[in-house]
N, C-alpha and C positions, 0 to 999 in steps of 0.2 A: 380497604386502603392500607397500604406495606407504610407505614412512617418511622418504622422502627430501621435505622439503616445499618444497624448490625444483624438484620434478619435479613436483609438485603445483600448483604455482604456474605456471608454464611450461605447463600442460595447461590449468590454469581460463581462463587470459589467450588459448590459443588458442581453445578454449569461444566465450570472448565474443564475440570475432570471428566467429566463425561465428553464432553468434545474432542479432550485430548483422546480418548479411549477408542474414537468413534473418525477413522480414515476418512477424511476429506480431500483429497486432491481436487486439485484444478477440473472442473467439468466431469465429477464424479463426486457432487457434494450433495447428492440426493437421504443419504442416512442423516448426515449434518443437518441440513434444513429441517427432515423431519422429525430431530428432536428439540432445535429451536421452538418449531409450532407447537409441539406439544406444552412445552416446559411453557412459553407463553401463556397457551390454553387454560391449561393446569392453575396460573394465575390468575383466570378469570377474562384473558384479553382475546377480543375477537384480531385472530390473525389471517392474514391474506397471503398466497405464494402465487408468483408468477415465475415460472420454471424453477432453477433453482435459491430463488430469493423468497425473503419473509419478511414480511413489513405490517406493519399495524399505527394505528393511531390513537391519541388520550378520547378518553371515554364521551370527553364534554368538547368535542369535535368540534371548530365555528368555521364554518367557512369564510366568514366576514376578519376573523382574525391572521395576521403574519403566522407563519409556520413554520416551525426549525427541525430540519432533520437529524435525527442521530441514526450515525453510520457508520457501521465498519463491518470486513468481510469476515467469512467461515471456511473457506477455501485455504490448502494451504500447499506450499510447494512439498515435493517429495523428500525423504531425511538423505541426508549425504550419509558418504561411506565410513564418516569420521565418528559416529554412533556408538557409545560403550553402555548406554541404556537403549531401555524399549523405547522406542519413538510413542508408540501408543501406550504405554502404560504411564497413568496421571501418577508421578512418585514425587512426596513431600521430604523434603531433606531440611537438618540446620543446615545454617551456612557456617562458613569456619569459625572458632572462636573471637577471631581478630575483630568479624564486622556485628559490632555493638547495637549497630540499629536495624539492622534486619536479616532476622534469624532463619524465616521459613521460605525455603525454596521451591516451588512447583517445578518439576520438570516434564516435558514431554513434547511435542511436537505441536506447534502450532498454540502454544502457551503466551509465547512473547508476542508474535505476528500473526494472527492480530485478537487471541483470542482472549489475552487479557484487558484489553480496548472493549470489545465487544461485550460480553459478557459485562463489564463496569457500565455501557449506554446504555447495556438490558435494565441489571437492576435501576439505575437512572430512571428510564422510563416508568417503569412500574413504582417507582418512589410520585410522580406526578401523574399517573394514570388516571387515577378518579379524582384528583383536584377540580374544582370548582373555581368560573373566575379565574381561568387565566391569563394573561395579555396576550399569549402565543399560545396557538396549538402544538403540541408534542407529537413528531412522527418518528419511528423508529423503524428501520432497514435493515435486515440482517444480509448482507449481498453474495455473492457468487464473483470467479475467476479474475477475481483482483489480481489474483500471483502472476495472469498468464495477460494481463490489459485485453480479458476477453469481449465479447460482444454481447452475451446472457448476461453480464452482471449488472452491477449499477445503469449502466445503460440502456439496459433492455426496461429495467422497473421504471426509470424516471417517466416515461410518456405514462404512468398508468398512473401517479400520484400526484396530479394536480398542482398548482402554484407552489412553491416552497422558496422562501424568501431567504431564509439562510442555514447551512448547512453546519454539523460540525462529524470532522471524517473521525473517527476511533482507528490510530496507529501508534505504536510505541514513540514516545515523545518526552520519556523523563517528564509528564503531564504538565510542558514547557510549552509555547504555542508556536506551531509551525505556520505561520502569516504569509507566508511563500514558497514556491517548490520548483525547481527544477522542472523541466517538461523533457520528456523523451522520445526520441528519436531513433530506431535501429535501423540501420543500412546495410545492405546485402552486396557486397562487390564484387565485381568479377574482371580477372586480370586476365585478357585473350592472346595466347599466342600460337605455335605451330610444333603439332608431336615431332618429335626426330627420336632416332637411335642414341642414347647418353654416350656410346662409344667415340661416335663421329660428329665431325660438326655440323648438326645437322638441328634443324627445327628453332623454334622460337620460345628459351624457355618464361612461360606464366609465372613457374615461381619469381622470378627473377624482375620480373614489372610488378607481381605484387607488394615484392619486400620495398621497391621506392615507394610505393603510394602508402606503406604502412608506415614508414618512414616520418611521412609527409604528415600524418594523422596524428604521429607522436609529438614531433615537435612544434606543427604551426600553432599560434595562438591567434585567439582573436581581439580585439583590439576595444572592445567594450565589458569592462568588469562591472558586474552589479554590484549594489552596496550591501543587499541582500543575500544575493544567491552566487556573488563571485563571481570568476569568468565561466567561458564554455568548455566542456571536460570532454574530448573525445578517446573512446577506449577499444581497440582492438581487440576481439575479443573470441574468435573464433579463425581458424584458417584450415585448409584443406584442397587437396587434388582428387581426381576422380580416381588417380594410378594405382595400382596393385604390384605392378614390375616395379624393381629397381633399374634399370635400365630404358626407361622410356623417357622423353625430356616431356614435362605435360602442358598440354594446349591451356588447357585451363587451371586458375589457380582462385578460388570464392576465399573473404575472409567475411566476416562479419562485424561491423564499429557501432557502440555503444555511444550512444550522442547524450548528454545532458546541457539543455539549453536554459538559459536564465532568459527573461522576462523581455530581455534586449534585443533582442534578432527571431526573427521569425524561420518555420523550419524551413521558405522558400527562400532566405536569404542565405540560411544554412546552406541548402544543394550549390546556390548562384556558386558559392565562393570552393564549393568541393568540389564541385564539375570542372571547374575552370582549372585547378590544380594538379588533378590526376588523371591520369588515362584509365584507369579499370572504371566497365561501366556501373555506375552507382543508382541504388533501387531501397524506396523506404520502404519499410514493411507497412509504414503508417503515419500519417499526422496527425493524429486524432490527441496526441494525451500533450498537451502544449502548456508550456508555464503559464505558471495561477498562482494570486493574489488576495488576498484580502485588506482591503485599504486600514491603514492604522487608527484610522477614529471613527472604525464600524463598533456600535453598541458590543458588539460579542468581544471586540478584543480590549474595546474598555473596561468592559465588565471582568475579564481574564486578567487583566492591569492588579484593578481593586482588588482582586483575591492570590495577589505575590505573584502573576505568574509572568513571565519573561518571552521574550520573542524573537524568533532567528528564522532565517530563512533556509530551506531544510532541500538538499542534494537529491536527494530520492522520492518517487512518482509514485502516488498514489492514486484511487477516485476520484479523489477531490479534482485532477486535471478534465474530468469529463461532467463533470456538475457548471450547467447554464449560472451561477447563481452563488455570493458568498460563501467562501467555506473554510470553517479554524480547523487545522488537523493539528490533535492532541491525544493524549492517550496513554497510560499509564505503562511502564516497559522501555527498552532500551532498543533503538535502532541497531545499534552495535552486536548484539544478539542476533538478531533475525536470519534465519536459515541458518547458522550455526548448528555444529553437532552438540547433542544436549543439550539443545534450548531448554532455558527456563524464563520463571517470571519470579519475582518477589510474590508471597504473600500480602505482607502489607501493602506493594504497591498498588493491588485490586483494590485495597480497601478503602487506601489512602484517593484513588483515582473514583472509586464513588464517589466520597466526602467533594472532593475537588469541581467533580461536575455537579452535584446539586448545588455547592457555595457557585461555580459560574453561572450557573441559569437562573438561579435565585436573582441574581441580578436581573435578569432579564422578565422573567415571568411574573 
């Protein structure tokens, strides 16, 4: 049994580094996974993978007992072009003189999102492994294509892990509790008109019906703000023609909008009010990742209360939208960071984000 949590700590921080070292993209996180299970193993923990996830459970397993997941993914988006480090190279930096409280910086790719979360539920878990007598079982999830809301990830392990009563997702969270989230929505549109010659007046041009409906997307608002998750945010966020010539007027013009919905409207009420306002035909890619909650006087965010920590309702879509079942998304690291050129994470904030989750589950266990 690990009860020493600065060996704990010392273990997750090396973790990271090898993860960062170690290319995981989206649906190509097969190296990743298989250094989770080892590095589990290696601990002593019987681990389980179902494609590319890892998951395990505390040694003194009950099934008659509540069971709390810890989660967060391995998977991570590709480095933008803005990169002046190695994305896979784990490099420890000070940070400038000016910041007094936290000197060491990890940089690399997939540090901040989500791998300094992860890595802090790991050593987590392994600090209550072989505890004896606990009121909750401890499960722990290392998951797959969070970055891409794929269908292998979280979603595909949950039928294979039995009841789990409440969840807590590992995402950079300033280890603040995000009690709410935004649900997402992407729409595919397509504005139909008639090729002509650009020279003459001729054809129906697509650009020209997509620029009102993009129009339309910028400025309507909707008319129900949460007190949590504020209003609904639509974002424009891709556009294109099929044309190659300068000179063709083109039939067709696709953009792409970015929906984030609060808690208030459902994504079929969503379309009702989008269809009704635009002519380009409108096509979700999905309604599957829908605004999530976790009520304010569930045991977990009491317990997160008592140990300082504070609670907001949080713009960006994680797993937690696809868990049947309570879920705090928390996690040490800065949203603000993520997918950024140079990610990094604090040192201390791994460390401090262990501390943080054994003082919350202590409460509960």
């Amino acid at each position: 049994m690990i009860e020493d949590v600065s060996i704990l700590q010392a273990a997750a921080i090396d973790l990271l580094k090898q993860l960062i070292a170690t290319p995981s993209f989206s649906k190509e996180e097969d190296n990743s996974s298989a250094l989770i299970k080892r590095f589990l193993e290696y601990n002593g923990v019987k681990a389980e993978q179902h494609l590319y996830n890892i998951w395990a459970v505390n040694k003194y397993f009950d099934i008659n007992k509540p069971t709390i997941l810890l989660n967060s993914h391995h998977d991570t988006v590709k480095p933008n072009k803005g990169y002046t480090l190695d994305p896979f190279s784990p490099i420890e930096k000070d940070a400038p003189p000016d910041d007094l409280v936290r000197r060491g910086k990890l940089f690399g790719l997939g540090s901040n999102d989500a791998g300094g979360s992860l890595v802090s539920l790991i050593a987590t878990f392994l600090y209550y492994y072989e505890k004896e007598n606990l009121r909750y079982n401890i499960m722990l999830a290392a998951t797959a294509e969070e970055e891409i809301s794929g269908h292998n990830g979280i979603e595909a392990l949950l039928p294979h892990l039995g009841k789990i009563d409440v969840g807590i997702v590992g995402e950079p969270t300033q280890m603040q509790m995000a009690v709410a989230e935004k649900g997402l929505m992407v729409l595919d549109c397509i504005a139909i008109g008639r090729a002509g010659h650009a020279a003459r007046e001729e054809g129906d041009n697509a650009v020209y019906k997509a620029i009102k409906d993009i129009e339309w997307f910028s400025s309507y608002k909707f008319d129900k703000v949460s007190d949590l998750l504020g209003p609904v945010k639509m974002s424009v966020t891709v556009i294109e023609t099929d044309n190659k010539a300068h000179n063709v007027v083109p039939a067709q013009c696709r953009f792409v909008v970015d929906c984030r919905v609060n808690e208030l409207y459902t994504f079929e009420e969503m379309l009702e009010v989008i269809r009704s306002n635009v002519q380009s035909e409108v096509t979700p890619r999905s309604t599957r990742l829908r605004s999530s909650a976790i009520a304010l006087d569930h045991p977990l965010v009491k317990a997160g209360l008592k140990v300082g920590r504070s609670y907001y309702g949080s713009p960006t879509t994680s797993d937690k939208a696809l868990m049947p079942f309570p879920a705090l998304k928390i996690g040490p690291g800065d949203s603000a960071r993520s997918h950024t050129a140079d990610e990094y994470i604090y040192i201390d904030e791994i460390k401090n984000g262990i501390d943080l989750y054994i003082q919350l589950l202590n409460q509960l266990v």
